[in-house]
C-alpha positions as CSV (number, residue, x, y, z in Angstrom):
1,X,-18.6,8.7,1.1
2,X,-20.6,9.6,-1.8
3,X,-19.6,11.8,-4.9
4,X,-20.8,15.4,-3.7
5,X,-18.7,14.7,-0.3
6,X,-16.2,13.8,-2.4
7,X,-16.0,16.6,-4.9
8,X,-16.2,18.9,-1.7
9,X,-12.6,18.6,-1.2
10,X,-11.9,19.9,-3.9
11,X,-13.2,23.7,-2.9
12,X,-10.9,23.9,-0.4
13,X,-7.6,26.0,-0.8
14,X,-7.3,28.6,-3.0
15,X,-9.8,28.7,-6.4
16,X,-8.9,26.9,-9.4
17,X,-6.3,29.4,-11.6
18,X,-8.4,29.3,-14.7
19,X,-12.7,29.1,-14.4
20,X,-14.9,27.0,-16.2
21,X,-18.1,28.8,-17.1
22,X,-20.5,26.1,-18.0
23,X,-18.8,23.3,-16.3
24,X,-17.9,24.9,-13.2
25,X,-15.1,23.9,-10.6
26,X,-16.8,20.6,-9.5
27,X,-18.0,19.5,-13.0
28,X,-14.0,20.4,-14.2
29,X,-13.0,17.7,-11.7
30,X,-16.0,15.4,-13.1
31,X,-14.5,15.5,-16.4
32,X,-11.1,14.8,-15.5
33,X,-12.4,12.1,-14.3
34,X,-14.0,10.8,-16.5
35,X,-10.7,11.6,-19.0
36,X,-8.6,9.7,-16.6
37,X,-10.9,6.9,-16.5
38,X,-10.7,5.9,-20.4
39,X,-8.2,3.4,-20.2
40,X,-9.8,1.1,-17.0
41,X,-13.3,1.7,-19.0
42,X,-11.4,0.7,-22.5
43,X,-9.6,-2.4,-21.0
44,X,-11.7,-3.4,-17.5
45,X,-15.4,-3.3,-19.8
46,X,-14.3,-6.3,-21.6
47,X,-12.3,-8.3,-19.3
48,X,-15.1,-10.8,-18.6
49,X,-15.7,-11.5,-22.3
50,X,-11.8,-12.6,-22.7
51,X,-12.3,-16.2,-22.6
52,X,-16.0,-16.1,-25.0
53,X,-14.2,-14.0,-27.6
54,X,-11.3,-16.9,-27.7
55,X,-13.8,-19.4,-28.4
56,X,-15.9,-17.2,-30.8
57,X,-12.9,-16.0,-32.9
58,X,-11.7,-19.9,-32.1
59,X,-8.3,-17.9,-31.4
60,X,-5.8,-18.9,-28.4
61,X,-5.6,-16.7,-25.3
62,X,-1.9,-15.1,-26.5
63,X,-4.0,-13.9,-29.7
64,X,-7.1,-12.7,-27.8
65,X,-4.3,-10.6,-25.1
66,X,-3.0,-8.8,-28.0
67,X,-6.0,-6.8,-28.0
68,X,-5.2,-5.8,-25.0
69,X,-1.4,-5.2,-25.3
70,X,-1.5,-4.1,-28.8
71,X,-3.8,-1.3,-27.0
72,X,-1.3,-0.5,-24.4
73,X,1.7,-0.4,-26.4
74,X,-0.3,2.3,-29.4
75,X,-1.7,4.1,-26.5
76,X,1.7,4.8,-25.2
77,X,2.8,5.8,-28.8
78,X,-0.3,8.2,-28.7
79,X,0.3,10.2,-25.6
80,X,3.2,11.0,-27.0
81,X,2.4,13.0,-29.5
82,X,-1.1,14.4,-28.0
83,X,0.0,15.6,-25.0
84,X,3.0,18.2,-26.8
85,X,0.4,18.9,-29.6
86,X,-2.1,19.7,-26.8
87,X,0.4,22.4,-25.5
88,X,0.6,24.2,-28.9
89,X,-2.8,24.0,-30.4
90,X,-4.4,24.0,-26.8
91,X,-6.5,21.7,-24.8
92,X,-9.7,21.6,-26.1
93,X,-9.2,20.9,-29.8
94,X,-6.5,17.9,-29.0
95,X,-9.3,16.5,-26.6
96,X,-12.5,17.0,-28.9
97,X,-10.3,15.4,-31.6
98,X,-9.4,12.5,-29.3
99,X,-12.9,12.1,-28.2
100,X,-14.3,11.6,-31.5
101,X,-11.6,9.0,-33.3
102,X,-12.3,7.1,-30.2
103,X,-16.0,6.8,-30.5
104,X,-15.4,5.8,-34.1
105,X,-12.7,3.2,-33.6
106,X,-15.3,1.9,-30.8
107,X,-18.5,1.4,-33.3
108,X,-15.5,-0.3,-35.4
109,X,-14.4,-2.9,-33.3
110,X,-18.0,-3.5,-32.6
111,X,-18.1,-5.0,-36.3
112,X,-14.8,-6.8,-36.5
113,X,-15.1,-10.0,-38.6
114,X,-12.4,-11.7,-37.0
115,X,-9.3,-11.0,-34.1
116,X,-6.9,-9.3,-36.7
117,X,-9.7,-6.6,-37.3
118,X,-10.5,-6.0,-33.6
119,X,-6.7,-5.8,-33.3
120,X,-6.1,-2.9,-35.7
121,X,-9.1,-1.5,-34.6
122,X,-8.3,-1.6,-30.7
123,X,-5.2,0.5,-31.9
124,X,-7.1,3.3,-33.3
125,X,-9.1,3.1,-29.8
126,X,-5.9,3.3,-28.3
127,X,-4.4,6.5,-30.1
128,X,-7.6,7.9,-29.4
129,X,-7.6,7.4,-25.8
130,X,-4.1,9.2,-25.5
131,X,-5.7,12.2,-26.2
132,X,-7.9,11.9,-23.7
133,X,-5.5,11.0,-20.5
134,X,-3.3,13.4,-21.6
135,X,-5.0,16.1,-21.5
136,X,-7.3,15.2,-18.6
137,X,-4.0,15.4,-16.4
138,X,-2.5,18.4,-18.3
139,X,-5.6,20.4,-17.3
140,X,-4.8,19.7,-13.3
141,X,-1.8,21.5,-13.8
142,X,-3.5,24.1,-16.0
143,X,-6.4,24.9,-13.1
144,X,-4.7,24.5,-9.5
145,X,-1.7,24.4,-7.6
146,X,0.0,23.3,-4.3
147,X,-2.1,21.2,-1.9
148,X,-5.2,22.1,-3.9
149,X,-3.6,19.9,-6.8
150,X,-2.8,16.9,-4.3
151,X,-6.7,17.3,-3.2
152,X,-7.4,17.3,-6.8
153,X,-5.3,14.5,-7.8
154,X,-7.1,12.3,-5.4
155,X,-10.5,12.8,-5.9
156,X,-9.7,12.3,-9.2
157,X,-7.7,8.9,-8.8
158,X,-10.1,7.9,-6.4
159,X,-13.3,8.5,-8.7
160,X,-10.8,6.8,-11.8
161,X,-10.9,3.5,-9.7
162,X,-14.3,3.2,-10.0
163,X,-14.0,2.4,-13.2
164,X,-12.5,-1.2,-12.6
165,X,-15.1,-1.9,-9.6
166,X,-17.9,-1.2,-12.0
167,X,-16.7,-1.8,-15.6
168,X,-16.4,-5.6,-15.1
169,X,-19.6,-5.9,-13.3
170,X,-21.0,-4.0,-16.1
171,X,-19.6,-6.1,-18.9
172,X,-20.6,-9.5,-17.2
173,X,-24.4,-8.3,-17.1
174,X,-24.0,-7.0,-20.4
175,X,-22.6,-10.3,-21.6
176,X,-26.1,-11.8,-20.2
177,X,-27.9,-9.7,-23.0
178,X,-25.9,-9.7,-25.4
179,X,-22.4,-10.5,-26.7
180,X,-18.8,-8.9,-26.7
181,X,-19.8,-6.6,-29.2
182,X,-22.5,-5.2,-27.0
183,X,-19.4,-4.2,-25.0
184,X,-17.8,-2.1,-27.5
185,X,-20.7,-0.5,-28.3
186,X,-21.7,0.6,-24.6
187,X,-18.1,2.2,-25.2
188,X,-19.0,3.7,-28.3
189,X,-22.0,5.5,-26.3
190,X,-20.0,6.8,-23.6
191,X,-17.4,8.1,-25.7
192,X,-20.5,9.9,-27.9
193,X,-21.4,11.5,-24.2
194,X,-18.1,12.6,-22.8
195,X,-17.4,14.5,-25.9
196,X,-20.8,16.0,-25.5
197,X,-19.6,17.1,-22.1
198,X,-16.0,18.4,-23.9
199,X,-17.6,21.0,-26.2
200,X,-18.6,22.2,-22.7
201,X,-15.2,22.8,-21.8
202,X,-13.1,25.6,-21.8
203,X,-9.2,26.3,-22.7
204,X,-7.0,26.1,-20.1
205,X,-3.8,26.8,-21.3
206,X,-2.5,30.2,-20.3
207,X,0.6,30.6,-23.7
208,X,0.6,28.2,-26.2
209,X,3.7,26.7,-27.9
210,X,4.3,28.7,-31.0
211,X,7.5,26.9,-32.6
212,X,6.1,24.2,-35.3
213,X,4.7,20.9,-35.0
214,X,8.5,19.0,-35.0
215,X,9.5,21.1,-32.4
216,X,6.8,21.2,-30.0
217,X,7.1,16.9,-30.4
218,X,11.1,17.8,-29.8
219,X,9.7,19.3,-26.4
220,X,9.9,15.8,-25.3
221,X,13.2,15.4,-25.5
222,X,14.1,18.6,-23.6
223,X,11.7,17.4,-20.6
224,X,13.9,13.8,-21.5
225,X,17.2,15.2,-20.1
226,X,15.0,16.4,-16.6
227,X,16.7,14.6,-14.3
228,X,14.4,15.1,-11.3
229,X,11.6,14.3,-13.7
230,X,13.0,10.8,-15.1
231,X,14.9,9.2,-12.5
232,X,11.1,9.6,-10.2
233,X,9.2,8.7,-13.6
234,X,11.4,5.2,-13.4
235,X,10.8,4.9,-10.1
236,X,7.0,5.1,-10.1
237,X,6.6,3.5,-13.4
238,X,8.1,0.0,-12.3
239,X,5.0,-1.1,-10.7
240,X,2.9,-1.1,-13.6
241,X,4.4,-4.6,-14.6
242,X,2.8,-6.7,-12.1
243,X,-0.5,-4.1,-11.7
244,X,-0.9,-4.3,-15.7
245,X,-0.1,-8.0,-15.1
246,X,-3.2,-8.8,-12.7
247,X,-5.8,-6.7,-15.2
248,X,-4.5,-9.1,-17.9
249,X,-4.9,-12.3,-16.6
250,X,-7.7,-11.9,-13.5
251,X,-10.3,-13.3,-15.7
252,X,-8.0,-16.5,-16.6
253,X,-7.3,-16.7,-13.4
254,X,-10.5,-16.4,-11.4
255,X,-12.6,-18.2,-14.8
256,X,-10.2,-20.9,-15.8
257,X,-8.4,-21.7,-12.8
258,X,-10.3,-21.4,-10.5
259,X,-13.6,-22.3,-12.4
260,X,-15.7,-19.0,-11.3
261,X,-18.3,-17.4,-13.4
262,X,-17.6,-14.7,-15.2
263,X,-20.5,-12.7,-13.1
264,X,-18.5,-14.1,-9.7
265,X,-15.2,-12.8,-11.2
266,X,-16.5,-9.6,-11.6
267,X,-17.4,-9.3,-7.8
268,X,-13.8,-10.9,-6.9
269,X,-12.6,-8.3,-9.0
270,X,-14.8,-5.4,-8.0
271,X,-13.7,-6.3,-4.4
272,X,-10.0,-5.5,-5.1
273,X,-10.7,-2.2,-7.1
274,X,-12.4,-0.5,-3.7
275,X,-9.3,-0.4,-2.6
276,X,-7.9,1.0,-5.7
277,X,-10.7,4.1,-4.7
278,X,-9.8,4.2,-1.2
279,X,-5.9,4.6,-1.5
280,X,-6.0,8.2,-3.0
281,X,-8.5,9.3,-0.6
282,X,-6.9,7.4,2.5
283,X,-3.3,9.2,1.5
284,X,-5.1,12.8,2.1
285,X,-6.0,11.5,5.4
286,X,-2.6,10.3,6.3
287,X,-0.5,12.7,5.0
288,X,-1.7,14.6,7.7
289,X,0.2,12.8,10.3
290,X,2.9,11.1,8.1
291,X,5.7,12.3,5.8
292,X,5.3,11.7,1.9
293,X,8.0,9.9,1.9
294,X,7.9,7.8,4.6
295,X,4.1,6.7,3.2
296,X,6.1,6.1,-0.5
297,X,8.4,3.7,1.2
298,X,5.9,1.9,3.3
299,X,3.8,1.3,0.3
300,X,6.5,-0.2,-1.8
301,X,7.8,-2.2,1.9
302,X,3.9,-3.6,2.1
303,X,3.4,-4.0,-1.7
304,X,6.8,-6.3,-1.1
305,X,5.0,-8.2,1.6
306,X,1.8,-8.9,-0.4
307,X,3.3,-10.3,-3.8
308,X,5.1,-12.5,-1.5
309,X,2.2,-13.9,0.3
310,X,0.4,-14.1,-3.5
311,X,3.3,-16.2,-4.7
312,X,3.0,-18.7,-2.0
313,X,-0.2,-18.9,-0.8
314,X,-2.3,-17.1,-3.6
315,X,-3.4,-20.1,-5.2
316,X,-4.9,-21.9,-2.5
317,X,-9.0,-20.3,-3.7
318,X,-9.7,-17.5,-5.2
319,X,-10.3,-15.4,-1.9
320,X,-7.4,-16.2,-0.8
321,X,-5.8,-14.9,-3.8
322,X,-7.9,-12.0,-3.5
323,X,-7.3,-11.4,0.1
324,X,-3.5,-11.6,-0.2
325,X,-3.6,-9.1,-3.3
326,X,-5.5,-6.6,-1.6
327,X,-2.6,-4.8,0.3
328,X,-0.2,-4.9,-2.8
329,X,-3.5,-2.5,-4.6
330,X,-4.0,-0.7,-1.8
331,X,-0.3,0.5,-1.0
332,X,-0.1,1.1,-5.0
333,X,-3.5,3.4,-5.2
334,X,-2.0,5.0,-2.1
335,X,0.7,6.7,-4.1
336,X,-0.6,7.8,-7.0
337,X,-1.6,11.7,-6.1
338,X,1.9,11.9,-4.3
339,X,3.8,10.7,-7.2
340,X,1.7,12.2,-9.7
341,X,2.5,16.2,-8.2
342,X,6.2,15.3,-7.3
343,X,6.7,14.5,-11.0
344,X,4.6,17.6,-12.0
345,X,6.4,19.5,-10.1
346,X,9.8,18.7,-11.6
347,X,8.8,20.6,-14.9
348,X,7.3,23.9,-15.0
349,X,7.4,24.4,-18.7
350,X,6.1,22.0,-21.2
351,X,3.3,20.4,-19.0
352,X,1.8,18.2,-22.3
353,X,5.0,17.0,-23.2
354,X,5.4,16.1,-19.0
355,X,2.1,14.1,-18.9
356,X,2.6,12.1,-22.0
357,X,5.7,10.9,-20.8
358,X,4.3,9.8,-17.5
359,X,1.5,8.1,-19.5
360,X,3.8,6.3,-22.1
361,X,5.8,5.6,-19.3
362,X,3.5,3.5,-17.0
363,X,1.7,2.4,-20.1
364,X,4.8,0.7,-21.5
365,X,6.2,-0.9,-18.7
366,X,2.6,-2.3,-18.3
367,X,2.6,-3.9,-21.4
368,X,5.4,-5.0,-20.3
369,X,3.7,-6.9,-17.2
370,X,0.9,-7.8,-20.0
371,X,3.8,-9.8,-21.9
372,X,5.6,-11.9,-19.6
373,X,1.9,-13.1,-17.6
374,X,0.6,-14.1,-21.3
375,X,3.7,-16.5,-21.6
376,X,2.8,-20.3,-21.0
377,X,3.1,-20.1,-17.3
378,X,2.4,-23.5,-15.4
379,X,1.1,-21.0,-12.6
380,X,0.5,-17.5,-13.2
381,X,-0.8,-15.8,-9.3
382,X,2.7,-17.5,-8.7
383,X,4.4,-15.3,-11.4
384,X,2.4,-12.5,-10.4
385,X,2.9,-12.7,-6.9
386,X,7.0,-12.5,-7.4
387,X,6.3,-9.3,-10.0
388,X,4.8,-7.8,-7.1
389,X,7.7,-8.6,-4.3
390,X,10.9,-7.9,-7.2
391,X,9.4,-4.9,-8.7
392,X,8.5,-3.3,-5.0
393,X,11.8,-4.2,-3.7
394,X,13.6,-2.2,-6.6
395,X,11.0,0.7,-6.1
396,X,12.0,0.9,-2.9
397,X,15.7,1.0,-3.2
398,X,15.6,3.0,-6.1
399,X,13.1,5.6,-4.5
400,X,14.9,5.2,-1.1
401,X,18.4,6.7,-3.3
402,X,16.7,9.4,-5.7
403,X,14.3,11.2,-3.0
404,X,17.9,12.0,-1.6
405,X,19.4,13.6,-4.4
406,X,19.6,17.7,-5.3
407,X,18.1,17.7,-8.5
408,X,15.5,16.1,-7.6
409,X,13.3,19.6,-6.8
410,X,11.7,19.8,-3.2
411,X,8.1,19.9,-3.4
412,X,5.4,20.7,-0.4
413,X,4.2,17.6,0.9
């Protein structure tokens, strides 16, 4: 299917609420895409250079994975506070603002001297990029509604997942040419282009926040005590430990242990993101003949299944691993627009303050996963594999209890 088939989708329904008059309705749902994408492109990019950056900073693998946990954990601090501010000031100026730290802190980490620099700078990228997710997703609320959001949201997942099919791919040819800092600055470009493409873009935000800066950040609180809005935040947020888990340690795993390439890892991995593209589109397809909720539950039930089969089996060769993975991403992408509207859905004020919750949310209990695979496991697919099976099992029960209870709002499927 290519993009313009893709992007058709999206004109179904009624129009978008608010117009975009340079950017138009398709290149709106180009940029949130792109938005969305920022954290695969910050962290997937650089995944094949992991194990070259240990030996160039001469730095063990823990040290090297704080770049990528310290980034998690700061970008969860930043969506926190851009995602309120958004909703007061407005869209565009949080984003533009966003857009250009980001490119800075990339050019910086660039020219790091040694691990502790990349570190500090990977934490400006991070703050950066909270701006950037946070309103990307605020927006979708901003512009459509009802089944036209769900269409929305997975086009928009589905062109995010590209991201980690091509970023690695990317980075391993790049790392032919040149070294890890040739990375960094390929993100430094990129981040110089989107925020080309968002002076193009237009407020979306029908009433801003007028009460002062502490009390649009105390907005957060009062979306806090939403019931219906945490209890299915928890609920989707658990599986970010072992996904989060796999991004952090494919590279080990597929370079080290199994003694690939980092060009062949990028293919193994590549191979296992199409199915993080498909699972957004393939739920629009479904739903049709399927109830939400009965395709949330099978997806935790088959995500169950799969971390089972990676514990035991996984590390037999690397396409086995692969192979027995693949249903665990696919019943996780699969998800995503669903859970993403239901949790929308459960706050109609305060939509900024909403989204930065889901993205701190997922982000933390990702670093989360990032932490426990970096520990000095004698097998990590087998660790992984049994993040998978626990964490789905939970999901389920826990999503199998709240989609029952009243204040969790009904929302069209």
């Amino acid at each position: 299917m290519t993009k313009d088939s893709l992007l058709e989708t999206t004109d179904q329904n009624e129009e978008p609420k608010k117009t975009q008059r340079y950017l138009g309705d398709k290149g709106l749902v180009v940029l949130i895409a792109f938005l969305s994408a920022f954290i695969p492109l910050s962290t997937d990019l650089y995944l094949p250079a992991l194990p070259r950056m240990a030996e160039n900073f001469k730095a063990s693998a823990g040290l090297i994975n704080l770049t990528l946990i310290m980034f998690f954990l700061f970008y969860a601090i930043g969506t926190l506070f851009w995602g309120p501010l958004s909703d007061k000031y407005g869209r565009k100026p949080i984003l533009l603002t966003g857009l250009v730290l980001y490119t800075i802190a990339s050019v910086l980490c660039a020219f790091s001297g040694n691990v502790y620099q990349l570190i500090i700078f990977r934490v400006f990228q991070a703050i950066a990029s909270g701006a950037a997710t946070s309103v990307a997703q605020a927006v979708v609320k901003d512009c459509y509604t009802g089944k036209k959001r769900i269409s929305v949201l997975a086009v928009v997942s589905s062109m995010t997942m590209i991201s980690p099919i091509v970023a690695p791919v990317v980075g391993a040819v790049i790392l032919r040419f040149t070294s890890w800092r040739g990375v960094f600055s390929t993100l430094a470009v990129i981040g110089f282009l989107i925020t080309m493409a968002g002076i193009a873009f237009q407020e979306t935000i029908a009433e801003h926040y007028t009460g002062g800066i502490l009390q649009s950040l105390g907005r957060l609180q009062v979306v806090a005590k939403n019931p219906g809005f945490v209890s299915l935040l928890l609920t989707f947020s658990l599986m970010g430990i072992p996904m989060m888990s796999f991004i952090t340690s494919s590279s080990y795993i597929y370079i080290d242990q199994f003694g690939l390439s980092a060009q062949v890892y990028s293919y193994y991995f590549a191979f296992n993101a199409i199915f993080m593209v498909i699972g957004p589109l393939l739920y629009s397809r479904v739903a049709r003949y399927l109830k939400r909720d009965f395709i949330i539950s099978a997806s935790y039930f088959i995500s169950f299944v799969s971390g089972l089969l990676v514990s035991f089996i996984g590390s037999m060769s690397p396409a086995v691993f692969a192979l027995t993975l693949l249903p665990a991403t696919l019943a996780g992408s699969l998800t995503r627009p669903p859970s993403a509207n239901l949790m929308l859905e459960q706050q109609k004020g305060d939509t900024g303050a909403a989204v930065s919750l889901m993205s701190c949310a997922f982000t933390v209990f990702g670093s989360i996963g990032m932490i426990l695979i970096s520990l000095n496991w004698a097998n990590r697919i087998e660790v992984m594999g049994l993040l998978y099976a626990i964490l789905a099992l939970i999901s389920l029960g826990l999503w199998s209890i709240i989609s029952k209870k009243p204040f969790v709002q009904a929302v069209e499927s």
